[in-house]
C-alpha positions as CSV (number, residue, x, y, z in Angstrom):
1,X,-5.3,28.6,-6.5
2,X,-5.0,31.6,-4.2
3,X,-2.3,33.2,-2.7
4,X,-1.3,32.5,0.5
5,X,0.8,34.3,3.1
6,X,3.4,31.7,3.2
7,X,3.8,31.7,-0.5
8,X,6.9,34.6,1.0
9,X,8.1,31.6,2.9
10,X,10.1,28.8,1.2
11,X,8.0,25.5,1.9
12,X,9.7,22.2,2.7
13,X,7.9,18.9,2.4
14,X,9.8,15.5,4.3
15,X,8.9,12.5,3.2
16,X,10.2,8.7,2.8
17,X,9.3,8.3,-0.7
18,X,10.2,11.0,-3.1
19,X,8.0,11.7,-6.3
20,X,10.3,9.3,-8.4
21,X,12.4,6.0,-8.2
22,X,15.6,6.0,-10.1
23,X,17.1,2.5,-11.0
24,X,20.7,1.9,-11.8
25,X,20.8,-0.5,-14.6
26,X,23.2,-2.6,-15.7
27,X,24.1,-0.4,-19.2
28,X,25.0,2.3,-16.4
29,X,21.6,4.4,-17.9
30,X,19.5,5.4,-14.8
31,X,15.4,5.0,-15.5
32,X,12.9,7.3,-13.9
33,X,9.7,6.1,-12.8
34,X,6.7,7.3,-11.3
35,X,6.7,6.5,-7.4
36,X,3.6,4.3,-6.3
37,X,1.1,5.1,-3.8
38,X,-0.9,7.7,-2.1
39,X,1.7,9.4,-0.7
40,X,3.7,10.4,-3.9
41,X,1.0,10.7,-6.0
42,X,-0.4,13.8,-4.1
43,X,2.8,15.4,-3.5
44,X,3.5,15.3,-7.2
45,X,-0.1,17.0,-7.6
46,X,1.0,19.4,-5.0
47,X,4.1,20.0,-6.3
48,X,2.7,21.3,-9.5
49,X,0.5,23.5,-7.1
50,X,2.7,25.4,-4.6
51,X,6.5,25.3,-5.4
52,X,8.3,23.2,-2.4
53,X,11.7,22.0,-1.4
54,X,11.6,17.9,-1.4
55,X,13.6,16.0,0.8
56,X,12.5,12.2,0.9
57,X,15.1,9.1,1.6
58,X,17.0,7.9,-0.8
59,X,15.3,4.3,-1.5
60,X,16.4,2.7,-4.3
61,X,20.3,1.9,-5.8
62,X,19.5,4.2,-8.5
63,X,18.4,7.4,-5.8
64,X,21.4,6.3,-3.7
65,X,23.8,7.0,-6.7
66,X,22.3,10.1,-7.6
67,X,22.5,11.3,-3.9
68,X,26.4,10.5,-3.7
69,X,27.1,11.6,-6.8
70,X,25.1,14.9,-8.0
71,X,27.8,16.1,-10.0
72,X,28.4,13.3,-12.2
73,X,24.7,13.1,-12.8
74,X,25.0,14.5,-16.3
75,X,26.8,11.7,-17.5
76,X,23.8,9.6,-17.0
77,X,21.2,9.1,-19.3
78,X,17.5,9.2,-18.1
79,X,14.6,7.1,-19.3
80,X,11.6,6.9,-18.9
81,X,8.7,9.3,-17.3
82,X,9.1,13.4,-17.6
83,X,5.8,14.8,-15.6
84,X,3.0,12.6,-16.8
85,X,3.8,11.7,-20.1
86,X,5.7,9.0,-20.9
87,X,7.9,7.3,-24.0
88,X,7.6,4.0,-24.9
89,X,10.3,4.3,-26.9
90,X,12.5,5.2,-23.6
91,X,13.2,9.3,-24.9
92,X,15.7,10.6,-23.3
93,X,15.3,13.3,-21.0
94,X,15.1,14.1,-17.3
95,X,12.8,14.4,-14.2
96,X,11.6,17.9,-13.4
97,X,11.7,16.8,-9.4
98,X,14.5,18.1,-7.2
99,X,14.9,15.9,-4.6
100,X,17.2,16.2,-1.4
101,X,17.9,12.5,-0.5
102,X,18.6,11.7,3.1
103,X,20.6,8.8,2.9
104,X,21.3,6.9,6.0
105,X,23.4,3.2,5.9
106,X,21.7,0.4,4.2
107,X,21.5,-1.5,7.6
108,X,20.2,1.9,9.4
109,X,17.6,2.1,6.4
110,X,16.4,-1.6,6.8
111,X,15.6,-1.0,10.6
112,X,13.7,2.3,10.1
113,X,12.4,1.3,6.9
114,X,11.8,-2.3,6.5
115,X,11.1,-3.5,10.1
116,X,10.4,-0.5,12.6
117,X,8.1,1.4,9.7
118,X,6.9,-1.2,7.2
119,X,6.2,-4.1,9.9
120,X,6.0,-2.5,13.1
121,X,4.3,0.7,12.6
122,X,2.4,0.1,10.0
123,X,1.0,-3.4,10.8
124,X,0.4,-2.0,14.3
125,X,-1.4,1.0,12.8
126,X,-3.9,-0.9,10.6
127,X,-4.9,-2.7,13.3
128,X,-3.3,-6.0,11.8
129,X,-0.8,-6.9,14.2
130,X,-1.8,-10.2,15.0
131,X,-1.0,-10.6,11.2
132,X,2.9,-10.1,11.6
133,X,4.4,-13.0,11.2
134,X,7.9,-11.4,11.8
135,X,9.5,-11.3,15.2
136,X,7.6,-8.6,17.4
137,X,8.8,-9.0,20.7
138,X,10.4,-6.0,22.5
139,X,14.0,-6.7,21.6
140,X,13.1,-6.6,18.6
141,X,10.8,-3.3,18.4
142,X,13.6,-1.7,20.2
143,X,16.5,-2.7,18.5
144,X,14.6,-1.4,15.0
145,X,14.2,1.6,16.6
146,X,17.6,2.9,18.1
147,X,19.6,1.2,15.6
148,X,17.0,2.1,12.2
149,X,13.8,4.7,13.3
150,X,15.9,7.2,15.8
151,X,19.0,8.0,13.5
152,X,17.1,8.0,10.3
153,X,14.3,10.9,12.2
154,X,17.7,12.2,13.3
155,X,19.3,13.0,9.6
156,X,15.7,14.1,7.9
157,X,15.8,16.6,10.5
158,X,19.2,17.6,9.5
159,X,18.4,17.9,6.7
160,X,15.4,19.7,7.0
161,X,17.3,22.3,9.4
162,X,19.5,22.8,6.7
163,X,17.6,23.7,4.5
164,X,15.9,26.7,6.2
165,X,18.1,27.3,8.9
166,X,18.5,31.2,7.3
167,X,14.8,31.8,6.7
168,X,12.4,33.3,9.5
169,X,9.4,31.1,10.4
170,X,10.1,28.7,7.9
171,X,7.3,26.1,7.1
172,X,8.0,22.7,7.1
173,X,5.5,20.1,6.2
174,X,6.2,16.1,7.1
175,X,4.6,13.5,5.9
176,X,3.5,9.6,7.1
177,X,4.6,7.4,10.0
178,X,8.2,7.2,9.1
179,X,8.8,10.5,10.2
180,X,7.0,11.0,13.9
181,X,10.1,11.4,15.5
182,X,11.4,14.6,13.6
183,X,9.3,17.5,14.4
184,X,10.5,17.2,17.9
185,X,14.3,17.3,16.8
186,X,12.8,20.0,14.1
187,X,11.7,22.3,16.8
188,X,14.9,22.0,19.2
189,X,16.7,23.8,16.4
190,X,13.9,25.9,14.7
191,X,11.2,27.2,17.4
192,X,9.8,29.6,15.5
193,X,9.4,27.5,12.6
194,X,5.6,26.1,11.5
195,X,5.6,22.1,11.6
196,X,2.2,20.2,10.2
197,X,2.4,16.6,9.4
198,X,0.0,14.7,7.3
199,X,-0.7,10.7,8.5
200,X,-1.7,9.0,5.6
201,X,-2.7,5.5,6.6
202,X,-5.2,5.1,9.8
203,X,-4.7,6.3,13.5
204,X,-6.0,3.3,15.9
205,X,-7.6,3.6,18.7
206,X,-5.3,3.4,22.0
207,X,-5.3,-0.5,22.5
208,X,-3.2,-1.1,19.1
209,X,-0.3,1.1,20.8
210,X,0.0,-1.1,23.4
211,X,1.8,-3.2,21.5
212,X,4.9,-0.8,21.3
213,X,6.6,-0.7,24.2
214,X,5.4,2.1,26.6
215,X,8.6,4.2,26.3
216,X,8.5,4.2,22.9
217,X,5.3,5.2,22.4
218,X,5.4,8.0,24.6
219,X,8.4,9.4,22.9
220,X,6.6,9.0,19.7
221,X,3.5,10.7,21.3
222,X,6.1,13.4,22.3
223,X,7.8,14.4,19.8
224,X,5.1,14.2,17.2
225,X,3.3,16.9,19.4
226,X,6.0,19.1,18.2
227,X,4.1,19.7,15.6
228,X,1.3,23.0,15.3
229,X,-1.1,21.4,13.3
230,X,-1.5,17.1,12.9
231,X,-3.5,16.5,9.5
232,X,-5.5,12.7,9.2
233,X,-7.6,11.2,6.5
234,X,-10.4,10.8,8.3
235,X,-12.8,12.0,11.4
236,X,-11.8,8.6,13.4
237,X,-8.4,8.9,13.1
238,X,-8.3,12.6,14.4
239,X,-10.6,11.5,17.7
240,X,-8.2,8.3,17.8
241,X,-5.4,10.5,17.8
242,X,-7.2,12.6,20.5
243,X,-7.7,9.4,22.8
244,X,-4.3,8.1,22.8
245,X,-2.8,11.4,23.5
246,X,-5.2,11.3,26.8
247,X,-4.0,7.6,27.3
248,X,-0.4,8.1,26.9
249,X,0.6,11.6,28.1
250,X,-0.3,12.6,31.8
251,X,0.5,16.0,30.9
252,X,-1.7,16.8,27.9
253,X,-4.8,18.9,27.8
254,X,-6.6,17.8,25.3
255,X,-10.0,19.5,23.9
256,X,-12.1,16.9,22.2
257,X,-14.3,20.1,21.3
258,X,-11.6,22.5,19.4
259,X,-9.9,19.4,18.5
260,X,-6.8,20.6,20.0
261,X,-3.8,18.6,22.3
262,X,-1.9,21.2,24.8
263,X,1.6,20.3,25.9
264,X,4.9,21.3,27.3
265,X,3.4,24.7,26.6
266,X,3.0,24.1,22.8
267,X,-1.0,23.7,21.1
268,X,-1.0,21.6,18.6
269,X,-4.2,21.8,16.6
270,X,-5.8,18.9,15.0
271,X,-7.4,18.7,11.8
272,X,-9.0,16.6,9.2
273,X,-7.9,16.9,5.3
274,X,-9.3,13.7,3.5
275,X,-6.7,13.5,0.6
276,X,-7.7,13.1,-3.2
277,X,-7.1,13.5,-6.5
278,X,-5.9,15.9,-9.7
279,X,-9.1,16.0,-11.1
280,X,-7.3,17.7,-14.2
281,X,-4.2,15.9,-14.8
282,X,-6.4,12.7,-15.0
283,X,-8.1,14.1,-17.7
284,X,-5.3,15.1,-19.6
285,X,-3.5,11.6,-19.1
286,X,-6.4,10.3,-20.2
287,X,-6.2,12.1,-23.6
288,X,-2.5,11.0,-23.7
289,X,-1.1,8.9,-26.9
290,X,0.5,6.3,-23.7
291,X,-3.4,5.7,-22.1
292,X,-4.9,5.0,-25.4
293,X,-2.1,2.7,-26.1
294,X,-2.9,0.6,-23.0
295,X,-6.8,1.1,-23.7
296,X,-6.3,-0.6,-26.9
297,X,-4.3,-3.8,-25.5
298,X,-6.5,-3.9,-22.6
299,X,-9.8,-4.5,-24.1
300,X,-9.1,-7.8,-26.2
301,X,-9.1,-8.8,-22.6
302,X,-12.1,-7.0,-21.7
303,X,-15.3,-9.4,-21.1
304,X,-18.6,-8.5,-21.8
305,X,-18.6,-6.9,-17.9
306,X,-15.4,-6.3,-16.7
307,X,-14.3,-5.8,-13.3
308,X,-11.2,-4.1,-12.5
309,X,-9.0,-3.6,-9.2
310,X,-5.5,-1.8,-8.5
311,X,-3.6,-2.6,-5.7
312,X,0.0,-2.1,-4.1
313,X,0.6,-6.6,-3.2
314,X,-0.3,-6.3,0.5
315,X,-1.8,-7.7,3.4
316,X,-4.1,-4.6,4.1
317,X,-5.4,-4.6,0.8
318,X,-7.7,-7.6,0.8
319,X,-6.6,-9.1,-2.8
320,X,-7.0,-12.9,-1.3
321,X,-10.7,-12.1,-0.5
322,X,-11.8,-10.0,-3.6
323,X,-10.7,-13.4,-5.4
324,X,-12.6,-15.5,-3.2
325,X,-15.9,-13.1,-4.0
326,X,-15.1,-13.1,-7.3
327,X,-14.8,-16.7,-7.3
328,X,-18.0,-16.9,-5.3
329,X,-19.5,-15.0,-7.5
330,X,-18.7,-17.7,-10.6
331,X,-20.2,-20.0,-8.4
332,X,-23.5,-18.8,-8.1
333,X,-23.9,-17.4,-11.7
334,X,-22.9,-19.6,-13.9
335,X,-24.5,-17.3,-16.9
336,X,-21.2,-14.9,-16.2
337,X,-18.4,-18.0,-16.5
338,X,-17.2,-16.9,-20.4
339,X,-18.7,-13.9,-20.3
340,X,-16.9,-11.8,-17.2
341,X,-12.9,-11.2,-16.9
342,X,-10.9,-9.6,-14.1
343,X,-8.4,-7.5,-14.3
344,X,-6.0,-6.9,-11.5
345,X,-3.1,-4.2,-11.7
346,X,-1.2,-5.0,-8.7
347,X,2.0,-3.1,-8.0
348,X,4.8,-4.8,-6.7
349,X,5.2,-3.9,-2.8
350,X,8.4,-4.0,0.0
351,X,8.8,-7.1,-1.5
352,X,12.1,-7.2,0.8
353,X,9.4,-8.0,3.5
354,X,8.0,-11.7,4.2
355,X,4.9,-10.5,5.2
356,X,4.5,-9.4,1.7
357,X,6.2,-11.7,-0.6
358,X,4.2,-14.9,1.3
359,X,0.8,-12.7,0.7
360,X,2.0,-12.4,-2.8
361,X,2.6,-15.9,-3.4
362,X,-0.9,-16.8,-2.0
363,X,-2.6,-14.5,-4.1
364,X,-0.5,-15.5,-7.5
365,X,-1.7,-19.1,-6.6
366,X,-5.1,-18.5,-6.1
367,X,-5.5,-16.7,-9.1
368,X,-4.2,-19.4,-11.0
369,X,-6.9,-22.2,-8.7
370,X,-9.6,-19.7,-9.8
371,X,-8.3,-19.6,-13.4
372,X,-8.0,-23.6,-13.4
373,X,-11.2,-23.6,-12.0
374,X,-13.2,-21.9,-14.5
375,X,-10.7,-21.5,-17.4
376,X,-11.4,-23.3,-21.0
377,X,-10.1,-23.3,-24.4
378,X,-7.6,-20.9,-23.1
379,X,-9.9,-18.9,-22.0
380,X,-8.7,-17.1,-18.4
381,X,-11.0,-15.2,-16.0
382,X,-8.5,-13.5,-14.3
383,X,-6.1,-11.4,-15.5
384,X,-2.9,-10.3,-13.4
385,X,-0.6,-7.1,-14.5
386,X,2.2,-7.2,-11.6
387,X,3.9,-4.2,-12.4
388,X,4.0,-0.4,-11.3
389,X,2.7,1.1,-14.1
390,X,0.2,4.1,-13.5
391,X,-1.0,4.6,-16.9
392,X,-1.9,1.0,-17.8
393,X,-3.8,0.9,-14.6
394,X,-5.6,4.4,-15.7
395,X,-6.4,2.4,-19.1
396,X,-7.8,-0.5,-16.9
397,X,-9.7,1.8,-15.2
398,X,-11.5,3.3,-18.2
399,X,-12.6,0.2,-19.2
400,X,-14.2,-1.8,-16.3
401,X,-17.9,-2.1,-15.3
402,X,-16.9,-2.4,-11.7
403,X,-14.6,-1.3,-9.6
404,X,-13.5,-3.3,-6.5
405,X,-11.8,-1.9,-3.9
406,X,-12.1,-3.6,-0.8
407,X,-9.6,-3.1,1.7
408,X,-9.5,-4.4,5.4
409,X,-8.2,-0.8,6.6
410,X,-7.1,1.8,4.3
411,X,-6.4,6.0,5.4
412,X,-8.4,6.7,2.3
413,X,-7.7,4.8,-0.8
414,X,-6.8,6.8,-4.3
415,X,-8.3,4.6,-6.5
416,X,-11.6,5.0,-5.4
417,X,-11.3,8.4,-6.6
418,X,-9.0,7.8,-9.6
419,X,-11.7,5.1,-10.8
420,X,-15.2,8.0,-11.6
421,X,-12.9,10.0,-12.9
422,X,-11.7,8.1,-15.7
423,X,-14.2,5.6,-16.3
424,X,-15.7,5.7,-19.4
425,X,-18.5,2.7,-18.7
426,X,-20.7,4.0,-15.9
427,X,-18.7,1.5,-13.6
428,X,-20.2,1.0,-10.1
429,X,-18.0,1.4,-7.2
430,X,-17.4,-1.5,-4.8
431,X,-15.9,-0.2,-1.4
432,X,-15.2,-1.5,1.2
433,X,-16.8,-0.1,4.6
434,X,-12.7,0.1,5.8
435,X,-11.5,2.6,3.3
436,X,-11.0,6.0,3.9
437,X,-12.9,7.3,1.0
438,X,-16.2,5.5,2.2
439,X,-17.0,8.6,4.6
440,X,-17.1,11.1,1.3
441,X,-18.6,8.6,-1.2
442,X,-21.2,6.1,0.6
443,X,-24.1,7.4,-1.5
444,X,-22.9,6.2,-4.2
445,X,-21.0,3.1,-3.6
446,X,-22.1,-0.2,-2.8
447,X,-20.6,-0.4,0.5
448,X,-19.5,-3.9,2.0
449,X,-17.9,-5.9,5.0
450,X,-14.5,-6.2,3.4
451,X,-14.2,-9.9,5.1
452,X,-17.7,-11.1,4.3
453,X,-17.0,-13.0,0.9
454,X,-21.2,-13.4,0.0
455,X,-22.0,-10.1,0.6
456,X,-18.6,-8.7,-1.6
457,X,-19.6,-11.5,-4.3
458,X,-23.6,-10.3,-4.2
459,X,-22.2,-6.8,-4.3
460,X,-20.1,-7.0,-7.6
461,X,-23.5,-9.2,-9.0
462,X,-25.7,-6.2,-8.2
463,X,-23.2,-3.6,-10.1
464,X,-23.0,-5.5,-13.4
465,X,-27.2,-5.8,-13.4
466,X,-27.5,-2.6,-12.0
467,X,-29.7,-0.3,-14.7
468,X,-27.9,1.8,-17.0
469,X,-29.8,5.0,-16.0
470,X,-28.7,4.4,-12.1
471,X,-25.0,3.8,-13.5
472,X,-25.1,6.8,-14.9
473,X,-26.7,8.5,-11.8
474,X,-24.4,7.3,-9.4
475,X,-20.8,8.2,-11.6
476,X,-21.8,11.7,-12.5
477,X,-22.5,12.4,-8.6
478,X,-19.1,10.6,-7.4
479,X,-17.1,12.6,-10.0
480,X,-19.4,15.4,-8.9
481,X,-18.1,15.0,-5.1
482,X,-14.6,14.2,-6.4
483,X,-14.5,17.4,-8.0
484,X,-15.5,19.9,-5.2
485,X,-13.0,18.6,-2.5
486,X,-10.0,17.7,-5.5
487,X,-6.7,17.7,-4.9
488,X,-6.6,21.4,-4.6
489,X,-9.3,21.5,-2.0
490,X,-6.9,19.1,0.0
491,X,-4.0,21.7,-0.4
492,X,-6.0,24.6,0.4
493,X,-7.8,23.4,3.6
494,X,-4.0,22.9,4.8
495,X,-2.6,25.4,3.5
496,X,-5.4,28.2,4.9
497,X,-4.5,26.7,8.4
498,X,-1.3,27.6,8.0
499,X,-1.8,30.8,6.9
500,X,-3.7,31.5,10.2
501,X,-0.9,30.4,12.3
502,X,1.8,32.1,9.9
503,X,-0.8,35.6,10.9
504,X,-1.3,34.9,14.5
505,X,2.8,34.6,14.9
506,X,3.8,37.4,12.4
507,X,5.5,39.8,15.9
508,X,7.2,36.8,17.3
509,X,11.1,37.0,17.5
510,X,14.0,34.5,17.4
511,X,13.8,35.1,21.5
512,X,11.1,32.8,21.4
513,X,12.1,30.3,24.0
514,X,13.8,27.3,22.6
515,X,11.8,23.8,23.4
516,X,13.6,20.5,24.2
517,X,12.0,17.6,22.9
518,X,14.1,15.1,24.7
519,X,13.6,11.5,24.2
520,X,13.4,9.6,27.5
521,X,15.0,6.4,27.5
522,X,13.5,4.9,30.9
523,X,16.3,2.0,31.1
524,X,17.0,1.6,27.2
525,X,21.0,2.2,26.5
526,X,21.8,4.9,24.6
527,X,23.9,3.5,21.1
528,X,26.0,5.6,18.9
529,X,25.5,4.9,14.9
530,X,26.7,7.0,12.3
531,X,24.6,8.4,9.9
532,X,25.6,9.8,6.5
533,X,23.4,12.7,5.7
534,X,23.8,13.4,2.0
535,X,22.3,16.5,0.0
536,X,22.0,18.5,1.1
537,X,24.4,17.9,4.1
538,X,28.0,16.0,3.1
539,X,28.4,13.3,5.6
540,X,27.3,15.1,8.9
541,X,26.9,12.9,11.7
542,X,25.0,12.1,14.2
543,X,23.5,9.6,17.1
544,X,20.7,7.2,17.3
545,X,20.1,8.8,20.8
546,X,20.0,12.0,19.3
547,X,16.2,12.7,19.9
């Protein structure tokens, strides 16, 4: 990778999730595993990339008893992952990530994290808010954000100014929707300091906001317009992003040309980096002693056509419906009953959530209607693996003859890059005309309505009679297109932007006029909470008003 101009500047990356989760268990050993999801998975890639300081909340028991107690972390022992290898027989030894974990109270985290983020936000932003089954009405919205999504914005960016509060033009990159309210508190304290913030999952059009109450989302639209440059997955996220700030703020200017959003004398500069994958450390886990492992234990299970899906347990991922098309699918070819399996690798999700623990109980008992359905002689069509475990899931990959990924809404969707990459079977990629990754892979997919059930079933029954010679055609140009705009074209399309506005700023002095990103409250009280901000900052305090 080439050197950039900021490479002289130390780089901080704010996110929720960190590249790891530690858990406390009871023998008083902490275990290290791999974080799931998008989000982690390209930071760690990026990590290995351009060297970055980490600050991510501290989610689990296990990262909240490392956060309050660095110096007794010696007397831990670690198990489990160290960079991408991993020991079955639990080797000791410890993570290579340095993390600074915000950590906030457990009743502060479950409002920013649980409720305002992981219902609110994110059901509002995949368009599936008529889906929340939780309470939604304004007290509620409003109470998750001053007593849970204010103060926990408020401590990252404490922690953030921390961290570079010594350096000139420091770079700061954030990360996701749990985070919009920080680069405005950033920039009070740091003016001169480059902000960009990645959105992972979709940006809907102006109609879903409505559903926040007004004040709200204009502080949101406010202080995330701290930022120089907004990244999305996609080209309908960026214009989406580009409507609402028209809707929402009187006072923007925004170009629909440049793609750029002018306000309260800052530009902020929007931009498109469609995220993917290490193209290199897939092939090296592949060659790993762990993958093989899995490959062998995985294909006993294996039909004579396989089909294969990996999935976080949620609502947005469609799991229910990929059953019901696979089930459909049985239905109509009865030739495939004993001779097709499923395998699904689905990670357990914010299981603290109803949303997701009902969703998770529906699928579980479909699987087991479909299995009674069409099961004999213990024979089992499907074939569930609820766990987070990356490199079985890899090994699952490998082996399947299609891959279904079928989400209702998805910023881009990993595995439909992960999946050419390591499949050794020619497997034909299902994908949902929802996901992200569609816009970069169409050719080359077979694309499909992710709620129409025939035309999903029909789909998956034209990739396991599809030719051998168009298998083989359509996986060497997906890994082709994978390849060219990797996980290191990702990093470098950001990190060149930066670079120009790191250039453009180079004679600009700390007299740079400060900017106050000041939360309006129009009506809502102001409520003090304290907030424990720890590592890098020993219990500083501060307000859930404070933005």
């Amino acid at each position: 990778m080439q050197k950039h101009r900021t490479s002289n500047s130390r780089l901080v990356v704010a996110s929720n999730r960190g590249p790891v989760e530690h858990l406390l268990r009871t023998d008083n050993q902490i275990e290290v595993r791999r974080a799931s999801g998008g989000l982690a998975t390209a930071l760690t890639a990026f990590r290995r990339h351009h060297d970055f300081s980490w600050i991510a909340s501290a989610v689990t028991p296990g990262d909240r008893h490392i956060a309050r107690s660095p110096k007794h972390f010696e007397n831990f022992r670690i198990l489990g992952q160290n960079s991408h290898s991993e020991s079955e027989s639990g080797a000791e030894g410890k993570s290579i990530f340095d993390v600074d974990f915000v950590v906030v109270p457990k009743d502060v985290f479950h409002n920013h994290y649980d409720v305002f983020g992981n219902r609110i936000l994110w059901f509002l932003q995949h368009s599936m808010w008529d889906q929340l089954q939780a309470p939604k009405g304004k007290d509620t919205i409003v109470e998750a954000w001053w007593y849970g999504y204010v103060p926990t914005n408020t401590a990252f960016a404490q922690a953030v100014v921390a961290k570079v509060k010594r350096q000139k033009m420091p770079v700061i990159m954030l990360h996701d929707y749990h985070l919009y309210l920080a680069p405005g508190l950033i920039r009070q304290q740091l003016p001169e300091a480059i902000l960009q913030h990645f959105v992972h999952i979709p940006w809907p059009e102006p109609e879903e906001w409505q559903h926040l109450p007004q004040p709200l989302c204009g502080d949101i639209y406010r202080n995330f317009l701290a930022n120089d440059i907004v990244g999305f997955q996609t080209q309908e996220s960026a214009h989406n992003f580009l409507r609402c700030c028209d809707e929402f703020l009187q006072d923007a200017e925004v170009d629909y040309i440049d793609k750029t959003v002018s306000f309260d004398n800052r530009v902020a500069r929007v931009r498109v980096y469609p995220i993917s994958v290490d193209v290199s450390e897939l092939r090296e886990a592949m060659n790993s002693s762990i993958v093989k492992h899995y490959q062998e234990r995985l294909r006993p299970l294996c039909g004579e056509r396989t089909v294969v899906r990996v999935d976080r347990l949620g609502p947005s991922k469609n799991i229910l419906l990929g059953f019901r098309a696979f089930e459909r699918l049985l239905d109509t070819h009865q030739e495939l009953r004993s001779r097709m399996k499923f395998l699904a690798f689905l990670v357990p999700s914010r299981m603290t959530i109803n949303e997701y623990t009902q969703y998770r109980d529906e699928v579980m008992s479909l699987v087991e209607e479909i299995n009674g359905k069409f099961g004999r002689n213990g024979f089992r069509p499907i074939e569930v693996f609820y766990e987070n475990n990356y490199f079985q899931a890899l090994a699952g990959m490998s082996l399947c003859d299609a891959l279904l990924v079928n989400p209702l809404t998805d910023g881009m969707n990993l595995v439909a890059k992960e999946g050419p990459i390591v499949n050794t079977r020619d497997g034909v990629l299902v994908l949902s005309r929802m996901a992200g990754a569609l816009a970069q892979l169409r050719d080359d997919v077979l694309d499909v309505e992710p709620t129409d059930i025939d035309e999903t079933a029909k789909a998956l029954a034209d990739a396991l009679a599809m030719p051998q010679r168009e298998r083989r055609e359509r996986m060497l140009s997906l890994r082709a297109k994978i390849q060219k705009e990797d996980i290191t074209h990702w990093i470098t399309s950001q990190m060149d932007d930066i670079d120009r506005i790191y250039a453009e700023r180079g004679g600009q002095t700390s007299s740079q006029r400060r900017i106050d990103f000041r939360t309006e409250r129009a009506g809502v009280p102001t409520r003090q909470t304290s907030v424990a901000c720890r590592v890098p900052l020993s219990k500083q305090r501060g307000t859930d008003g404070g933005c």
